[in-house]
C-alpha positions in Angstrom: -62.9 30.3 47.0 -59.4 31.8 47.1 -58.9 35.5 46.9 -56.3 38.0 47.9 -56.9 41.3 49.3 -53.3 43.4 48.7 -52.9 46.5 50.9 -51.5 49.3 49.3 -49.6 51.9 51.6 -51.9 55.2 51.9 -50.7 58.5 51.2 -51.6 60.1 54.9 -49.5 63.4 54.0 -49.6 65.3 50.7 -45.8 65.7 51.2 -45.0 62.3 52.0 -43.8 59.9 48.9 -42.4 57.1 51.4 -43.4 55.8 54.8 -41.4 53.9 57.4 -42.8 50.5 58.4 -42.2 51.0 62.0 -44.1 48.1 63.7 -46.3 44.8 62.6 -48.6 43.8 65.2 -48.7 40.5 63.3 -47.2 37.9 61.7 -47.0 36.0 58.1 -49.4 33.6 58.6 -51.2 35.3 61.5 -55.1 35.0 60.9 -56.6 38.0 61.1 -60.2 39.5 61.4 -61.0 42.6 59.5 -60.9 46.1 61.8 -57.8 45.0 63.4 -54.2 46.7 63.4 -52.2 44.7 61.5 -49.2 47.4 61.0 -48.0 50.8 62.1 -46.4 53.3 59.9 -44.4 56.7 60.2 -44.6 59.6 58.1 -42.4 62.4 58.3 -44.9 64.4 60.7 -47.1 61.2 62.1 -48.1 58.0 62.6 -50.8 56.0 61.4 -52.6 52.9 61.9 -53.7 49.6 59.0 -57.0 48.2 59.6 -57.3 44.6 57.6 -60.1 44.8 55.4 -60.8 41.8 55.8 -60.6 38.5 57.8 -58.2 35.8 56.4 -54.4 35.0 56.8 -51.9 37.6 56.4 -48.6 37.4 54.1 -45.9 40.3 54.6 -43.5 41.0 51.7 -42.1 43.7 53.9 -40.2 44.2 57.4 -40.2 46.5 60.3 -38.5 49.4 59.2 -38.6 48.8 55.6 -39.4 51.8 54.1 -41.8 51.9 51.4 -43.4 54.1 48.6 -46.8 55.4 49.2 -49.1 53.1 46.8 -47.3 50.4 46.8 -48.2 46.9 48.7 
């Protein structure tokens, strides 16, 4: 069975309505087992961690230093 999990960029900061993709501790295609980092982004007064949720194989649409609107994957 196929299925996708998509990660949608948390709102960590009530202010906050983009975050900075500052580092990928992975790469497209990397398999990865749910708990581990998988990204790093910056906020305008942190930074914060992305567990997967899940294990499987992991596809990036984004880059480092993309920055990206909170909700979106």
């Amino acid at each position: 069975m196929n299925s996708q999990t998509i990660i949608k960029v948390p709102k960590e900061n009530v202010n906050d309505e983009y975050c900075t993709l500052i580092e990928l501790r992975i790469k497209t295609g990397d398999y990865v087992k749910r708990g581990s980092v998988i990204c790093i982004f910056e906020t305008s007064k942190a930074t914060f961690e992305v567990e997967a949720s899940a294990n499987g194989y992991a596809h990036f649409f984004v880059s480092e230093n993309d920055e990206i609107k909170v909700g979106k994957p």
